[in-house]
C-alpha positions as a Markdown table, in Angstrom:
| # | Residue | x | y | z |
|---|---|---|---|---|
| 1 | Unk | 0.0 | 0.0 | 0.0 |
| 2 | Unk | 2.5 | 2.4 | -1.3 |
| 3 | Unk | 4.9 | 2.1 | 1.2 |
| 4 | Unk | 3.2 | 2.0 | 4.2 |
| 5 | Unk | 4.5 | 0.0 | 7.0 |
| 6 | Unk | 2.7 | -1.9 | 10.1 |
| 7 | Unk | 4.4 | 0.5 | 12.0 |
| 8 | Unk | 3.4 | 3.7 | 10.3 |
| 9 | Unk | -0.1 | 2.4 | 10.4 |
| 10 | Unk | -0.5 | 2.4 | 13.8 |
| 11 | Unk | 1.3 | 5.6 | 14.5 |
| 12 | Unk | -1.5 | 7.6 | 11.8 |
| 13 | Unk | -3.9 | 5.6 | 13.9 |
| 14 | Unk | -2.5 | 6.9 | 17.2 |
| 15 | Unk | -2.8 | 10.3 | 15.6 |
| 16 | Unk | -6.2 | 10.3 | 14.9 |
| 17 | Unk | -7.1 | 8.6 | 18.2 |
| 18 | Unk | -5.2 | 11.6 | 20.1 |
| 19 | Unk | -7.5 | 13.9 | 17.6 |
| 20 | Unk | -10.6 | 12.3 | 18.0 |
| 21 | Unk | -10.1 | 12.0 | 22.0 |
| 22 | Unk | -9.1 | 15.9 | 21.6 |
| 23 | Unk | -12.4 | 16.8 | 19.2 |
| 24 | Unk | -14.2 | 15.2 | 22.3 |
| 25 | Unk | -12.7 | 17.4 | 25.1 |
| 26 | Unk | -13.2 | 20.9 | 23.2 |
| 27 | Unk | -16.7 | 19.6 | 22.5 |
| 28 | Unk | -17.5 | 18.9 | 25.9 |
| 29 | Unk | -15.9 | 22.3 | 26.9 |
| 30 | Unk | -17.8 | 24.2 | 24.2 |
| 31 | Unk | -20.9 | 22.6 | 25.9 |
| 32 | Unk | -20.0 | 23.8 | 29.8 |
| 33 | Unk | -18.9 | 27.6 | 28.4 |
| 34 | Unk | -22.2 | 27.8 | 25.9 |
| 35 | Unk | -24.2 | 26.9 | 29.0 |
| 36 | Unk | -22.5 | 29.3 | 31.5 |
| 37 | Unk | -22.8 | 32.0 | 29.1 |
| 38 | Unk | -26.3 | 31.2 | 27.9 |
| 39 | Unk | -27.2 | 31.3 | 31.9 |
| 40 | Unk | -26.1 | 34.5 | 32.3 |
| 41 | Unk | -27.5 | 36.5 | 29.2 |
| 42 | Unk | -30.9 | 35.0 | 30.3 |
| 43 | Unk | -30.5 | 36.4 | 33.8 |
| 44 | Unk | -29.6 | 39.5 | 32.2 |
| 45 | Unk | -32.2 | 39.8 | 30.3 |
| 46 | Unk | -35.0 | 38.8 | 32.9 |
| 47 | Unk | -33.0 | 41.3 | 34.8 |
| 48 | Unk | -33.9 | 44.4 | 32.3 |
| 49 | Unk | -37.0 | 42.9 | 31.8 |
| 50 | Unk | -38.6 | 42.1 | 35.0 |
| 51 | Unk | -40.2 | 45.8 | 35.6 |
| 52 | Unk | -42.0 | 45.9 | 32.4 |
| 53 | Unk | -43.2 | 42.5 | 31.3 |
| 54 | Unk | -42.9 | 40.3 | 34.0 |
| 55 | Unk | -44.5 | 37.0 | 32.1 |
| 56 | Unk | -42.6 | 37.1 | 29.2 |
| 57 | Unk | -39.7 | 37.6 | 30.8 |
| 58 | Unk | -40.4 | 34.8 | 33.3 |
| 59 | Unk | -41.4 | 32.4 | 30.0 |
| 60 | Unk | -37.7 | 33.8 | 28.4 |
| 61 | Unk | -36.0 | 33.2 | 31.4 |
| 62 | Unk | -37.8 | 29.2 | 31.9 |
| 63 | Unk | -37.0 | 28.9 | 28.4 |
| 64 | Unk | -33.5 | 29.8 | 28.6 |
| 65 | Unk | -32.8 | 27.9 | 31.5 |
| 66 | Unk | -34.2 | 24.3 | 29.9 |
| 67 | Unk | -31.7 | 24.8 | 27.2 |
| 68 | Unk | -28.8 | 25.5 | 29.7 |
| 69 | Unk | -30.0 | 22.2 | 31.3 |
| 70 | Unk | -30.1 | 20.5 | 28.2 |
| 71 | Unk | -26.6 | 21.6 | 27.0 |
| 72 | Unk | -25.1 | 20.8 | 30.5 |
| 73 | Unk | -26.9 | 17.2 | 30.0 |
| 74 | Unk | -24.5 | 17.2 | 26.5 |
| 75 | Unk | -21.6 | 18.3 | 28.5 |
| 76 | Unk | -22.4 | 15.3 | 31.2 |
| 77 | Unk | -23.1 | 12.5 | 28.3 |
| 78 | Unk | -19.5 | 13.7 | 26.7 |
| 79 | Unk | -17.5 | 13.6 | 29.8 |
| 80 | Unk | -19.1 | 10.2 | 30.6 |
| 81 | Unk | -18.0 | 9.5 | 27.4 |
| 82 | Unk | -14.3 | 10.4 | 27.8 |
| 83 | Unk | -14.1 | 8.9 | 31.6 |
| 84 | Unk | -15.8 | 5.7 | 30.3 |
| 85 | Unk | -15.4 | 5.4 | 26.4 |
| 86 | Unk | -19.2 | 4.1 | 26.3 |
| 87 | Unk | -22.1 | 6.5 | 24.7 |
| 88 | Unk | -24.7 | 5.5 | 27.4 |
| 89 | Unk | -28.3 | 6.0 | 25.3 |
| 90 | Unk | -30.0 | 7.8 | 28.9 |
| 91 | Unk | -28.6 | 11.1 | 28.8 |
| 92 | Unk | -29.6 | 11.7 | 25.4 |
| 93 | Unk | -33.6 | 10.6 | 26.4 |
| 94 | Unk | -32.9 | 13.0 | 28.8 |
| 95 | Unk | -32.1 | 15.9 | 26.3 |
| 96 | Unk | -35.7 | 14.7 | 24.2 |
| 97 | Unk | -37.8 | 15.1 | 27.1 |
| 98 | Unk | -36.3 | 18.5 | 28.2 |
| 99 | Unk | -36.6 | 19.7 | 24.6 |
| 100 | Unk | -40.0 | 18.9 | 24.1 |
| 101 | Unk | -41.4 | 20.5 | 27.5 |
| 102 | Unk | -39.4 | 23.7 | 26.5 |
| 103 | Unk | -41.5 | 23.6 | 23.2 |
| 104 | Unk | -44.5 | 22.9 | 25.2 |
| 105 | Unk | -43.8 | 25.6 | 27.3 |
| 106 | Unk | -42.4 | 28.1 | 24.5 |
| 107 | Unk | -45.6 | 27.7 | 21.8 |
| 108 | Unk | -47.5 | 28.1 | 25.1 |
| 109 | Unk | -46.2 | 31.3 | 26.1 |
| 110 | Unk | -46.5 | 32.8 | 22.7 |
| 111 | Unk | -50.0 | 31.4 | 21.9 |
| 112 | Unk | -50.8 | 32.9 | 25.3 |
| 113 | Unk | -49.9 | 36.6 | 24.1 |
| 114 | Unk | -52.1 | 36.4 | 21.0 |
| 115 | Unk | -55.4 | 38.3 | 21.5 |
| 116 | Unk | -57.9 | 37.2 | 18.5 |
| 117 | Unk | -56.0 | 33.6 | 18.2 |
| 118 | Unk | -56.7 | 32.1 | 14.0 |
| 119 | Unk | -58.5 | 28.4 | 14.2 |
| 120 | Unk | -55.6 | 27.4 | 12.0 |
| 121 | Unk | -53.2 | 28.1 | 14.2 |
| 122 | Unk | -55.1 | 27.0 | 16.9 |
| 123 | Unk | -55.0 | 23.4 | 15.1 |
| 124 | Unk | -51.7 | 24.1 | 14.5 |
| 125 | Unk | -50.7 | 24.7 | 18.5 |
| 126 | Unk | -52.7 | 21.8 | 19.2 |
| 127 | Unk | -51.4 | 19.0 | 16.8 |
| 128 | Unk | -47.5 | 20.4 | 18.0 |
| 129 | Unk | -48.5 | 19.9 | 21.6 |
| 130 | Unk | -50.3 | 16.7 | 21.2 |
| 131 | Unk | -46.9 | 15.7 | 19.0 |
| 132 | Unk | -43.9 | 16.8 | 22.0 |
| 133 | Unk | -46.6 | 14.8 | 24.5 |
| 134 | Unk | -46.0 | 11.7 | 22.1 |
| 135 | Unk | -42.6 | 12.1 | 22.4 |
| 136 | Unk | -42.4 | 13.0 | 25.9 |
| 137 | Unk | -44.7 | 9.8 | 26.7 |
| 138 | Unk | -42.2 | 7.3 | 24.4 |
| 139 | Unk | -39.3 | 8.5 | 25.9 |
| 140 | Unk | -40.3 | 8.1 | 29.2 |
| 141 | Unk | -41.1 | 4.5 | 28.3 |
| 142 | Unk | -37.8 | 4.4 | 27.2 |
| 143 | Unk | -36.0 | 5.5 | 29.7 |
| 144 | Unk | -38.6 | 3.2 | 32.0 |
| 145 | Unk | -37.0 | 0.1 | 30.2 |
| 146 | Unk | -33.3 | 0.9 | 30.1 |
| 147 | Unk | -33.6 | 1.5 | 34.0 |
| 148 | Unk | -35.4 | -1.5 | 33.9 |
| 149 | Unk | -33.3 | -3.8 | 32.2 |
| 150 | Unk | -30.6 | -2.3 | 33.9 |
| 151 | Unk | -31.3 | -3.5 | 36.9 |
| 152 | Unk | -32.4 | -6.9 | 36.0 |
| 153 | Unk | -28.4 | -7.2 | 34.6 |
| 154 | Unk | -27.5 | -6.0 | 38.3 |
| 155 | Unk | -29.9 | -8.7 | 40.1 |
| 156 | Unk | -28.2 | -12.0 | 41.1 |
| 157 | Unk | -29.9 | -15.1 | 39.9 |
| 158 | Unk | -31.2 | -16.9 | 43.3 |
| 159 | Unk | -30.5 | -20.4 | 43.6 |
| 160 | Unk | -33.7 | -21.9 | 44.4 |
């Protein structure tokens, strides 16, 4: 293979481990500063607007909060990824269900400030919510079998 050795093999493979395990770390970083800096513009801006609209600030500030949540949940699932070199499948059910009530709660809040409210996008508002409680419900059930099966793995077999 045009001159390539056994040995040279393994040290471009060595390479592109050290790169790959590198990519990971600065991912995983990227995830922990996005979500400290997300935290504080959203405090910030509850902050200026608290005095003058309290709700949607308080929905902008819940919102913003559910997504630092879900990017520290994608900083967790990488660093358990680097201490363990296993992607564990429950963090990421996790991340659905905390997405979908933010989307609950988000088309909520702006349906909510809509005075003379079109039936089409009432229908609309409805078929998303009944959608995200879908997915909420099948990723509970999910998650409900993985801890499940889990534990079975952990329980000794009695002798009987």
């Amino acid at each position: 293979m045009l001159g390539w050795t056994p040995e040279s093999m393994k040290q471009w493979v060595r390479w592109m481990q050290w790169l790959d395990r590198w990519g990971y770390i600065t991912a995983c970083l990227s995830f922990l500063f996005l979500g400290m800096l997300v935290f504080v513009f959203a405090w910030v801006e509850f902050a200026q607007l608290v005095h003058t609209e309290f709700w949607p600030a308080t929905i902008s500030l819940i919102n913003d909060l559910l997504l630092v949540i879900i990017l520290l949940e994608l900083f967790r699932t990488v660093l358990g990824f680097l201490q363990s070199d296993q992607i564990r499948l429950e963090p990421f059910l996790h991340v659905g269900i905390i997405a979908s009530v933010r989307r609950i709660l988000t088309a909520g809040a702006e349906l909510s400030h809509l005075h003379d409210i079109p039936e089409e996008t009432f229908r609309h508002y409805l078929m998303d919510l009944g959608l995200h409680v879908v997915i909420i419900l099948v990723l509970m059930i999910a998650l409900f079998l993985i801890r499940k099966s889990e534990t079975a793995q952990i329980q000794p077999i009695s002798s009987s």
